[in-house]
DRENPA-718221 format. One record per atom (N, C-alpha, C, CB): residue number from 1; residue in one letter; atom name; x, y, z. Coordinates in steps of 0.001 Angstrom, whole numbers. Glycine has a CB too. Layout:
REC,n,res,atom,x,y,z
REC,NUM,A,CA,X,Y,Z
...
This chain:
REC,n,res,atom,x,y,z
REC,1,X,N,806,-1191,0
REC,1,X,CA,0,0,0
REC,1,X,C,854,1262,0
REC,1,X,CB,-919,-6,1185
REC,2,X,N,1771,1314,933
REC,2,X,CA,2759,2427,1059
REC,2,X,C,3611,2675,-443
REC,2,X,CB,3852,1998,2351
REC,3,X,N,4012,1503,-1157
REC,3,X,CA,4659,1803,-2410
REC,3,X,C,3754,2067,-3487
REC,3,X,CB,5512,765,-2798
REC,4,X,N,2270,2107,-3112
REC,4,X,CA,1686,2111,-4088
REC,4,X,C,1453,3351,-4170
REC,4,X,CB,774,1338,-4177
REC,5,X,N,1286,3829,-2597
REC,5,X,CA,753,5317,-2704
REC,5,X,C,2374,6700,-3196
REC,5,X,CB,-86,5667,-664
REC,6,X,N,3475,6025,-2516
REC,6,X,CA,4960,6270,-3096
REC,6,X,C,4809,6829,-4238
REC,6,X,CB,5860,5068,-3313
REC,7,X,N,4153,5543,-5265
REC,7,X,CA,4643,5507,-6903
REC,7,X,C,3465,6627,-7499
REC,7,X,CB,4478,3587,-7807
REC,8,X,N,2089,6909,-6913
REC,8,X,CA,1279,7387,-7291
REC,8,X,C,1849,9296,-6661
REC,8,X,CB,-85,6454,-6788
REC,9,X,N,2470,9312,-5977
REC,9,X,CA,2769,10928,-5629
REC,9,X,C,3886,11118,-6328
REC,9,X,CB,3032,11395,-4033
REC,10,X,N,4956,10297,-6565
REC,10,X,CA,5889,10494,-7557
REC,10,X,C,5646,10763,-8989
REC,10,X,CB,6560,9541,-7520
REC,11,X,N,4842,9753,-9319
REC,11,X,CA,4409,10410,-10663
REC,11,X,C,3252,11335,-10971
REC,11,X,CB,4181,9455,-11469
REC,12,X,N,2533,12009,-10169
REC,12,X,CA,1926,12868,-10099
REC,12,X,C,2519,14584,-9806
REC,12,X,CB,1183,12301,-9312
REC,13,X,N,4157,14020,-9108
REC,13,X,CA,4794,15308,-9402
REC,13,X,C,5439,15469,-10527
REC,13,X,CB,5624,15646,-8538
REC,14,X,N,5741,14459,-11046
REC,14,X,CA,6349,14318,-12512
REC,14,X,C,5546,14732,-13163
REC,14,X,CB,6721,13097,-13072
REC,15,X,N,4208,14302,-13325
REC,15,X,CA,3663,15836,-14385
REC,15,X,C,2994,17422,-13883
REC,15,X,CB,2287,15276,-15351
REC,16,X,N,3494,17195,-12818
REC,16,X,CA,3201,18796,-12330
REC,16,X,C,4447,19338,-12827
REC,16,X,CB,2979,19142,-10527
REC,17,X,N,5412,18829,-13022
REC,17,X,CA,6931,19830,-13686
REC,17,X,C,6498,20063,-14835
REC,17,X,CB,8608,19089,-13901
REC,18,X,N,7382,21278,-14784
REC,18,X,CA,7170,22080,-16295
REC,18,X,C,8269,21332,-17538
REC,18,X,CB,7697,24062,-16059
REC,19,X,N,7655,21195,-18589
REC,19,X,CA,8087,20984,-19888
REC,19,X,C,9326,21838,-20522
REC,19,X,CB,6938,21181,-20651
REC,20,X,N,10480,21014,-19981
REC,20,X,CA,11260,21746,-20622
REC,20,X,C,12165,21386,-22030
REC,20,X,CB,11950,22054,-19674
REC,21,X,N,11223,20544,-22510
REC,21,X,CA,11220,20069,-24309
REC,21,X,C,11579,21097,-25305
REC,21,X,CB,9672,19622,-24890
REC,22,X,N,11492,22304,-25236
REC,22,X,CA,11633,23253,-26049
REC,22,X,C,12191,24661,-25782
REC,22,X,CB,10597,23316,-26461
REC,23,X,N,12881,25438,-26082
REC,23,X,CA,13221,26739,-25995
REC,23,X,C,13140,27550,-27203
REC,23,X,CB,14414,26804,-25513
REC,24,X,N,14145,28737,-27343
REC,24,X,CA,14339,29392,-28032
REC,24,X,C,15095,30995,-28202
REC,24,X,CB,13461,29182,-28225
REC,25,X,N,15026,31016,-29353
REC,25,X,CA,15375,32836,-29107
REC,25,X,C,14468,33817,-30209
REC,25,X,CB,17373,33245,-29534
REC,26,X,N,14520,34861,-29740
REC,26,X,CA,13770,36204,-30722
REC,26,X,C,15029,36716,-30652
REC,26,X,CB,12314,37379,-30109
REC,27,X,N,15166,37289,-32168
REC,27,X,CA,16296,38443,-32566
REC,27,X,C,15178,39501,-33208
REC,27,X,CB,17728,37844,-33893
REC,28,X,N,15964,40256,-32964
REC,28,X,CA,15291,41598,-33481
REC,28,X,C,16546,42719,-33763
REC,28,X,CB,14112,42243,-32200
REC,29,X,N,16504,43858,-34984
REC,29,X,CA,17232,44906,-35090
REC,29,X,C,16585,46109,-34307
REC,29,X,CB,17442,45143,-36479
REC,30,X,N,16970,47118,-34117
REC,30,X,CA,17043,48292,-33140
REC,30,X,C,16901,49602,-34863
REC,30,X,CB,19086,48259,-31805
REC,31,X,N,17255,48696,-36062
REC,31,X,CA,17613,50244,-36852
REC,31,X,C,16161,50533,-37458
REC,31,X,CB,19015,50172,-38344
REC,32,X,N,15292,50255,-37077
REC,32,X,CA,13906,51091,-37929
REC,32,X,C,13669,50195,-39007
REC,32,X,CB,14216,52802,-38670
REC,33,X,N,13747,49090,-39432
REC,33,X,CA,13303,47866,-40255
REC,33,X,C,12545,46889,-39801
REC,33,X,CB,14252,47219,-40682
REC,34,X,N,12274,47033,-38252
REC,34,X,CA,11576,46182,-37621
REC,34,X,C,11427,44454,-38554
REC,34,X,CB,10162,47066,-37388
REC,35,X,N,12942,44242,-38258
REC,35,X,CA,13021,42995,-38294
REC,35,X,C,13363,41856,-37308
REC,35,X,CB,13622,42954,-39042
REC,36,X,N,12179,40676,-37325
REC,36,X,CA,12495,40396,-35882
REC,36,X,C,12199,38604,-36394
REC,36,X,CB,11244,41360,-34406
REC,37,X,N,13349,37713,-35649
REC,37,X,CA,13139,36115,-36350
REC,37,X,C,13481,35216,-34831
REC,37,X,CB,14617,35647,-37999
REC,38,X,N,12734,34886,-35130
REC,38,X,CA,11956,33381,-34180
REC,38,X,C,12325,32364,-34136
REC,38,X,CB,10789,32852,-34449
REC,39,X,N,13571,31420,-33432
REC,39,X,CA,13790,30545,-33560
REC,39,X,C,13000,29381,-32755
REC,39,X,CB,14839,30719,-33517
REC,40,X,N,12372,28459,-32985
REC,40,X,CA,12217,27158,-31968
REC,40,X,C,13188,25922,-31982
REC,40,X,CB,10862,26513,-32230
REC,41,X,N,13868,25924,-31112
REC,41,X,CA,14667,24663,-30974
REC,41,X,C,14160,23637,-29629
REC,41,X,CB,16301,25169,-30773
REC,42,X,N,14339,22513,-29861
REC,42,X,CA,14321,21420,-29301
REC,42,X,C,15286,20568,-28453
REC,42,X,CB,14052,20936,-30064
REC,43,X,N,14853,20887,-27070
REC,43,X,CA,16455,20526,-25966
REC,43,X,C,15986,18714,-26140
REC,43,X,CB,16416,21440,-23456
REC,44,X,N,16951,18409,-27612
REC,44,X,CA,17030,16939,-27200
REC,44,X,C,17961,16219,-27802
REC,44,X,CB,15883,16242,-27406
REC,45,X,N,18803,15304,-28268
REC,45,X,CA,20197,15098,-29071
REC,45,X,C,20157,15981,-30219
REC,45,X,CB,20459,13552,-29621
REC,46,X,N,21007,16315,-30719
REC,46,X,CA,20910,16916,-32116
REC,46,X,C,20226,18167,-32111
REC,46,X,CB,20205,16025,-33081
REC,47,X,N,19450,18260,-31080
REC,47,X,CA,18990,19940,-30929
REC,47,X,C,18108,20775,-32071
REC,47,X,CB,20398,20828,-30865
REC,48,X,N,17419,19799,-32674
REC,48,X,CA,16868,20008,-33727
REC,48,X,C,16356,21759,-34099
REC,48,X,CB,15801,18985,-33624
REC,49,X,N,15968,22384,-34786
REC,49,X,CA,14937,23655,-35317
REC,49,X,C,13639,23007,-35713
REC,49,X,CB,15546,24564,-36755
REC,50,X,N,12644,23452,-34330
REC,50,X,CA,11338,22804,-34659
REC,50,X,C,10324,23563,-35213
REC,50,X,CB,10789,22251,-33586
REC,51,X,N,10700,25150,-35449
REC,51,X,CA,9763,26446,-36139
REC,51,X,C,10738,27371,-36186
REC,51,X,CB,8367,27100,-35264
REC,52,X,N,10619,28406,-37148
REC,52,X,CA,11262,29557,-37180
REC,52,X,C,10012,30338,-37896
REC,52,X,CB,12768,29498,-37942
REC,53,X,N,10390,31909,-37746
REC,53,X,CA,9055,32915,-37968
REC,53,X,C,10211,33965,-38230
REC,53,X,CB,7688,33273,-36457
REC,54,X,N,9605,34683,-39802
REC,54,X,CA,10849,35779,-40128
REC,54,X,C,9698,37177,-40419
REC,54,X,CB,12098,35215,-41906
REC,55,X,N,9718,37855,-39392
REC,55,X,CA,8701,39260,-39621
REC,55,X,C,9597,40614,-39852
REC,55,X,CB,7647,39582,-38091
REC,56,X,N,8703,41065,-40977
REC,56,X,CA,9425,42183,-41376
REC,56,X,C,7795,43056,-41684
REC,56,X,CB,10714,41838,-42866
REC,57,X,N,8202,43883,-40641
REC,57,X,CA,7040,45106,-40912
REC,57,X,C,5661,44800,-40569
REC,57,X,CB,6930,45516,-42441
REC,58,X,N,5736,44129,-39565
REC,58,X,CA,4100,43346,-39211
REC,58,X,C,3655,42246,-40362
REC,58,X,CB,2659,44686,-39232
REC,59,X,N,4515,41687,-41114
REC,59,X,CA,4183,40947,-42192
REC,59,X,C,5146,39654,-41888
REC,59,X,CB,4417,41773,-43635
REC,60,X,N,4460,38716,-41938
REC,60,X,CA,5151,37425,-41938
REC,60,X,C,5370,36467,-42479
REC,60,X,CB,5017,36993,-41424
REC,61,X,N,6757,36634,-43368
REC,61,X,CA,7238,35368,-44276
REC,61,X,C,7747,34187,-44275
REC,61,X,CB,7862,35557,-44837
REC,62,X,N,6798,33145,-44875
REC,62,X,CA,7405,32172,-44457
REC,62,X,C,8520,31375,-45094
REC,62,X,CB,6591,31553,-44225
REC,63,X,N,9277,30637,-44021
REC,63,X,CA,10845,30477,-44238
REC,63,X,C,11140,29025,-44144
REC,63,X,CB,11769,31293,-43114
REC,64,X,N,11849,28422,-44306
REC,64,X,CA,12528,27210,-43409
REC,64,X,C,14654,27565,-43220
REC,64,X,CB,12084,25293,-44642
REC,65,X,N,15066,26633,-42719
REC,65,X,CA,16056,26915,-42267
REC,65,X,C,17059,25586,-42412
REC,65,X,CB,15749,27445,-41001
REC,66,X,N,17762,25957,-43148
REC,66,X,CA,18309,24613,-43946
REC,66,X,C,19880,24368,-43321
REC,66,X,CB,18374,24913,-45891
REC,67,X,N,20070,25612,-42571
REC,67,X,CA,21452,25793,-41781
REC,67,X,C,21538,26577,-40454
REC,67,X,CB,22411,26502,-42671
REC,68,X,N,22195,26133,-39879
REC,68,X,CA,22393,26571,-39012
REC,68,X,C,23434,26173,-37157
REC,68,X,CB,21268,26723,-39211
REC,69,X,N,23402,26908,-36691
REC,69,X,CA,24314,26622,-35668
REC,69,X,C,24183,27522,-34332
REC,69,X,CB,25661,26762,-36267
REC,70,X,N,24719,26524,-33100
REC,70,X,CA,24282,27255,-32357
REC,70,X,C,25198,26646,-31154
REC,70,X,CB,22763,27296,-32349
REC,71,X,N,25988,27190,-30361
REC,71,X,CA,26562,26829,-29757
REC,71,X,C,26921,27705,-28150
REC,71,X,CB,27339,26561,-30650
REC,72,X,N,27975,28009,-27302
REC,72,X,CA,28036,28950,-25769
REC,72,X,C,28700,30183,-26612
REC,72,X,CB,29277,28195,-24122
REC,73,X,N,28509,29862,-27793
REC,73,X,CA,29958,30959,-28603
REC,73,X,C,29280,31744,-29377
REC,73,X,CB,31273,30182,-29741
REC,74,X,N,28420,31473,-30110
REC,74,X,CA,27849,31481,-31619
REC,74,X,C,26561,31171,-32105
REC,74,X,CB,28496,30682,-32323
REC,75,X,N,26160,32086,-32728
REC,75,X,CA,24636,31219,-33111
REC,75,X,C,24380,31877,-34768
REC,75,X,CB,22924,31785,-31719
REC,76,X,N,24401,30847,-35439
REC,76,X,CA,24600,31060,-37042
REC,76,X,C,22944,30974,-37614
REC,76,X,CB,25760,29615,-37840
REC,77,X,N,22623,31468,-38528
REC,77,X,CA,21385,30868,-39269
REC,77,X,C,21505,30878,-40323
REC,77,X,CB,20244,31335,-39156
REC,78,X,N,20980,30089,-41433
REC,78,X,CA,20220,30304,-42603
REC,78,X,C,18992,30606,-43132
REC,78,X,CB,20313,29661,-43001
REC,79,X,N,18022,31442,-43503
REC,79,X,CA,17001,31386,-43754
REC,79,X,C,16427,31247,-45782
REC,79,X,CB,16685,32553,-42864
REC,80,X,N,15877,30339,-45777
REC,80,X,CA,14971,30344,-46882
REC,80,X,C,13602,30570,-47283
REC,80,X,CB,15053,29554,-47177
REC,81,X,N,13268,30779,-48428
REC,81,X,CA,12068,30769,-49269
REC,81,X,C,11382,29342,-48607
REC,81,X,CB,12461,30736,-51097
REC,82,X,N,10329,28846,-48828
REC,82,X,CA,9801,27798,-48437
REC,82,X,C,10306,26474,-49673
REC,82,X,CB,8171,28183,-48262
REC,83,X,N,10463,26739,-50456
REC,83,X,CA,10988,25858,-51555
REC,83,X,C,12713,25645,-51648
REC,83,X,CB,10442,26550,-52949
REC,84,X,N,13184,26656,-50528
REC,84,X,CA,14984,26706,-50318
REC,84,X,C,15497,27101,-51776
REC,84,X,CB,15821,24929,-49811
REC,85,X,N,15176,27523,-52458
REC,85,X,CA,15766,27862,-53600
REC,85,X,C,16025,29539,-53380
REC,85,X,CB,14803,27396,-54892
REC,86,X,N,15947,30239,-52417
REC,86,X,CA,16408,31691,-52416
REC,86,X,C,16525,31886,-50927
REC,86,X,CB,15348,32810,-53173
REC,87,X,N,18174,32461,-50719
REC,87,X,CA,18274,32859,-49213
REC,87,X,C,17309,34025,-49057
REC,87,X,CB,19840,33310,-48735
REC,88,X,N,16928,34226,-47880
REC,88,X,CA,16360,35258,-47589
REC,88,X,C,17134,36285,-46264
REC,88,X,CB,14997,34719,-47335
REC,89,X,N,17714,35286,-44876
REC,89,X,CA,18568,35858,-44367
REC,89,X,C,19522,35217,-43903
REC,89,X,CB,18193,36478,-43692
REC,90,X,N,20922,36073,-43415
REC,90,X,CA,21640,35252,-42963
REC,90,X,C,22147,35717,-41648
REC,90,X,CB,22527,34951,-43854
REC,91,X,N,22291,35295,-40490
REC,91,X,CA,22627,35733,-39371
REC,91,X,C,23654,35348,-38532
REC,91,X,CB,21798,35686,-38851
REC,92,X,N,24708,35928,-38414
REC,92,X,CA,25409,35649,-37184
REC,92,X,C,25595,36798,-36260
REC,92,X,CB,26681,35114,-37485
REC,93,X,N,26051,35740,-34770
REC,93,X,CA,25897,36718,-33939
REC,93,X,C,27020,36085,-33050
REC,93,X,CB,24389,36992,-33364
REC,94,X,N,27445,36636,-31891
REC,94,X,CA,28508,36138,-30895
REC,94,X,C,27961,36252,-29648
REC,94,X,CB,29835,36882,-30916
REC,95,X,N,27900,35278,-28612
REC,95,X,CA,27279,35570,-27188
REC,95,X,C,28051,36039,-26302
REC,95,X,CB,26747,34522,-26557
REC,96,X,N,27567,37628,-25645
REC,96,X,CA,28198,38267,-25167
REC,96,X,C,27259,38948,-24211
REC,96,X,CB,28897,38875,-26013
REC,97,X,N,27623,38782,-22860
REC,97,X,CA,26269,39362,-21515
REC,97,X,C,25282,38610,-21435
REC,97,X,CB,25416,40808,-21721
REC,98,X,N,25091,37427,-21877
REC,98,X,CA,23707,36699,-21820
REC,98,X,C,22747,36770,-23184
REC,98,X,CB,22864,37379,-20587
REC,99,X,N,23661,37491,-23866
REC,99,X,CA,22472,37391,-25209
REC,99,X,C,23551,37123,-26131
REC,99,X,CB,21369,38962,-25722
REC,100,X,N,23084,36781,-27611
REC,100,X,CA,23535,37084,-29085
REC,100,X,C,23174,38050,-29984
REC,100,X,CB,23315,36186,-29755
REC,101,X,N,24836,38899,-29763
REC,101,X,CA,24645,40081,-30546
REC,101,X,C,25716,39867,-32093
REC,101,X,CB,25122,41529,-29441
REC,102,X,N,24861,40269,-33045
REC,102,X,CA,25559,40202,-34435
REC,102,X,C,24959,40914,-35683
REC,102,X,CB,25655,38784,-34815
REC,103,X,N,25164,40671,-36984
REC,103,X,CA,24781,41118,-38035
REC,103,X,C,23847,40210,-38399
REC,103,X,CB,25720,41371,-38879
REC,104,X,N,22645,40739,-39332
REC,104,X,CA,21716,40034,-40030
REC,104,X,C,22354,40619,-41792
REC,104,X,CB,19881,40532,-39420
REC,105,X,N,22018,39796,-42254
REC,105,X,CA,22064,40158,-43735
REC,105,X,C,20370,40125,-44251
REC,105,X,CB,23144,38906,-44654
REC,106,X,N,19575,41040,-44853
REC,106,X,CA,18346,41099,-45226
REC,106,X,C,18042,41984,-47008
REC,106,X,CB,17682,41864,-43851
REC,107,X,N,17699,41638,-47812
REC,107,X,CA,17427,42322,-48813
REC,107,X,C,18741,43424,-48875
REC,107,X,CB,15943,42893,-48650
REC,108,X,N,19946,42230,-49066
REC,108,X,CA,20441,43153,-49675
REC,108,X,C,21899,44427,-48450
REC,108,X,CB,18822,43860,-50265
REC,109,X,N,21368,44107,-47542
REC,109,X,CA,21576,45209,-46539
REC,109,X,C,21736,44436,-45200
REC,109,X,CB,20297,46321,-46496
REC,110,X,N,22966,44581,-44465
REC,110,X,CA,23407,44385,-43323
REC,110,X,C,23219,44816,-42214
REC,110,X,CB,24174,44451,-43364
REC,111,X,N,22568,44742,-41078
REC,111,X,CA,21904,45293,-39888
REC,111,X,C,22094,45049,-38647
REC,111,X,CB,20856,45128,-39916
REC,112,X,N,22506,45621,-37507
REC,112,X,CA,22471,45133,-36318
REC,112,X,C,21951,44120,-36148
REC,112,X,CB,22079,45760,-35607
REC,113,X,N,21548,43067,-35254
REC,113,X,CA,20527,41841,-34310
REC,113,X,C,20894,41891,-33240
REC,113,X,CB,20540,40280,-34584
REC,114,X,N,19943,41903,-32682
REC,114,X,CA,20216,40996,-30763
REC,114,X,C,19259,40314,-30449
REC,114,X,CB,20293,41969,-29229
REC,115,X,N,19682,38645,-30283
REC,115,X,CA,19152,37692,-29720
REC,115,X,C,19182,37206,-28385
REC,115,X,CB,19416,36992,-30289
REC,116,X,N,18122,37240,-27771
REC,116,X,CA,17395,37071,-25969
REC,116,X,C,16891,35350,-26714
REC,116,X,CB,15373,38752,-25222
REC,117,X,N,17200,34369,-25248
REC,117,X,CA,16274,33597,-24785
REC,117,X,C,15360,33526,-24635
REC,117,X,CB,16292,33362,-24231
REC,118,X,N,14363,32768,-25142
REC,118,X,CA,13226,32999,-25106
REC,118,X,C,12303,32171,-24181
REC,118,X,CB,12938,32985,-26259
């Protein structure tokens, strides 16, 4: 009875913990282009990209992400067209104070980013 009731409060706190299956980051520029990209990654081997979201101007294009990297150092992206046949952005950044700060490449034109945890 005692192990039964044991096994039944144990796993009843096991799903009272929070889900920590997923994270992420928002980057955004500061220069008046209001460009801002969404990463979802997945805390599990291989660390997969489970969504990304690329908004420019209250408008939202959709992308996939065919590259990328992410490491205590660095956090790289690729962004594409939905068919990957045209980059759309490219981002690196270096982690420095708790965030990733770097350049975006967008239409053409190179821009501040800073990426927060999300």
């Amino acid at each position: 009875m005692r192990k039964t009731l044991f096994l039944a409060a144990a796993f009843s706190l096991a799903l009272a913990a929070p889900a920590q299956a997923t994270g992420g980051y928002i980057c955004r520029t500061a220069d008046g282009s209001d460009l801002e990209i969404a990463v979802g990654i997945g805390h599990v081997p291989g660390a997969p990209i489970i969504g990304t979201q690329l908004r420019a101007k209250d408008r939202v294009i959709p992308v996939n992400a065919p590259q990328w990297w992410l490491d205590d150092e660095e956090l790289r992206l690729l962004l594409t067209d939905t068919e990957a046949l045209d980059t759309l952005v490219t981002l690196r950044a270096r982690f420095t104070d708790g965030r990733y700060d770097g350049t975006v490449e967008w239409q053409g034109a190179k821009r501040w980013i800073r990426c927060y945890e999300n």
